[in-house]
N, C-alpha and C positions, 0 to 999 in steps of 0.2 A: 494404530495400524503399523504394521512392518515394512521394511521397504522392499521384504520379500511379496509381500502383497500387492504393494504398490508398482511394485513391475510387472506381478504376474495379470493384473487387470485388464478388462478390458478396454481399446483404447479411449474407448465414452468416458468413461470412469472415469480414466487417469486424466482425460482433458478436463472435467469437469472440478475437481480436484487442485490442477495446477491453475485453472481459472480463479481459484477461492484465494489461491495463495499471489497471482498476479492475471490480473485483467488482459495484457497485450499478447492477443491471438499470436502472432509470432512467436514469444518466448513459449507458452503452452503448446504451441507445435515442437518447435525445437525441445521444452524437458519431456515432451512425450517422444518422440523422435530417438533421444538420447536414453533412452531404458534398454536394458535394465541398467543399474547402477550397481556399483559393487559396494559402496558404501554410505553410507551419508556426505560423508566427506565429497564424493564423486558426484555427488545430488546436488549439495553447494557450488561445487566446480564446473557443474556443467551450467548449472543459474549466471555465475560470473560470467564463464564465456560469452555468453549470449547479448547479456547487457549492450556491448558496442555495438552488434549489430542492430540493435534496434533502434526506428526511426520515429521524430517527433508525433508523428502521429500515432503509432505504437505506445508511446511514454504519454499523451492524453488519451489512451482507450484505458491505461492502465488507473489513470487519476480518477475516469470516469469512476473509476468503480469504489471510492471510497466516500463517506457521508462526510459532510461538512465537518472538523473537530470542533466538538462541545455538541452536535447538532445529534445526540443519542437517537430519536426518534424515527429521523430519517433513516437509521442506522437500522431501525428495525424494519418500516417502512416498504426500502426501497433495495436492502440488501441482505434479506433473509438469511443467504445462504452462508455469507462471509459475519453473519451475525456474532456469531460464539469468538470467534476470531480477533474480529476487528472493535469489539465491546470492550475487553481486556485490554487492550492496545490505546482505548481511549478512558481509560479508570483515572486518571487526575482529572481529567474532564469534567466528569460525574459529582465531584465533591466542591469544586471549584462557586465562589461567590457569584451571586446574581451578577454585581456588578463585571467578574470576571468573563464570566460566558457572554454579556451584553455586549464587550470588546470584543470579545472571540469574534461576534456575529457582524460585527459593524468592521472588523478586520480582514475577517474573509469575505465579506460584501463587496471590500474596497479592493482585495489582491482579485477575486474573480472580475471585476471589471478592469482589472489593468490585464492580468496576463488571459484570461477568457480561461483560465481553468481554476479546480479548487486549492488551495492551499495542503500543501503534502508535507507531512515530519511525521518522523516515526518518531509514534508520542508512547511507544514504551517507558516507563520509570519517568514523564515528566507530568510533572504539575502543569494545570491548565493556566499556571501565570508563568511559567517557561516556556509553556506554548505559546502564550501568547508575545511574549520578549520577542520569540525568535520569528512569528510572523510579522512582527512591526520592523523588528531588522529587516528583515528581507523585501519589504514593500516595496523600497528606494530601488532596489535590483532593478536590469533592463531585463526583458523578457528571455534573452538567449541564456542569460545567465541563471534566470529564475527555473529552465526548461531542465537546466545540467545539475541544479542542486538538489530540484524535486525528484528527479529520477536518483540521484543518487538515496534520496531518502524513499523510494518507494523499493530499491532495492534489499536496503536496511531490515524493511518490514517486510518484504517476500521471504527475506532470509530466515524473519523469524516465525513464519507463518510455515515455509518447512518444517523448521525444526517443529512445534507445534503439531502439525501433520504426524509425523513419526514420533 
């Protein structure tokens, strides 16, 4: 798609769209809000903007929307639409040892009972034993801090889910 397309849509379309690319009804108001865009560039920049405004509840509507990492199935499951998307995004996952994925599961079993949401890293280009490094890092986190780094990494992945888009 073009981004000449993508502004010209209509506005269903383009929410349903920036929905694939981030879950928080806010930001999808706001990048539909903000069209047309003159460039990509201006598609990114208006995604940044918005980030501060959005509030914690916003940043777990946005986690809601991703399948556990390592957890493929769900991924088909329960998120059809962000399937093609978010599959790619979890490809070290996919090749990763029994043993590894077995951590993965008993990893984010343990972060979802601590912070009540799931575990978020933009697992582009990592192996599912970098994933898993960086959720055992993060476990110890108090929860306000865990809220500011998973949004930061759910950004990461919106970003690359535009570009992706176009």
């Amino acid at each position: 798609m073009t981004l000449e397309q993508f502004n010209q849509m209509p506005e269903a379309e383009a929410e349903t769209l920036m929905r694939d690319c981030c879950a928080a009804e806010a930001w999808v108001r706001g990048m539909v809000g903000a069209r047309p865009f003159a460039s990509p560039e201006a598609l990114h920049g208006s995604a940044r903007a918005l980030w501060p405004s959005l509030m914690e509840s916003d940043w777990l509507a946005a986690f809601e929307a991703h399948p556990k990492i390592g957890d493929i199935k769900s991924l088909k499951a329960r998120y059809a639409s962000t399937e093609a998307m978010a599959s790619g995004e979890q490809a070290g996952a996919r090749v990763a040892s029994e043993a590894v994925l077995h951590r993965l599961k008993e990893g984010n079993d343990a972060y979802y009972a601590k912070f009540g949401f799931i575990f978020i890293v933009c697992a582009t280009g990592k192996s599912a034993e970098q994933m898993l490094e960086l959720l055992e890092a993060r476990l110890p986190n108090e929860r306000a801090e865990e809220i500011r780094i998973a949004a930061a990494e759910q950004a990461k992945i919106t970003h690359i889910r535009l570009d992706k888009l176009l």
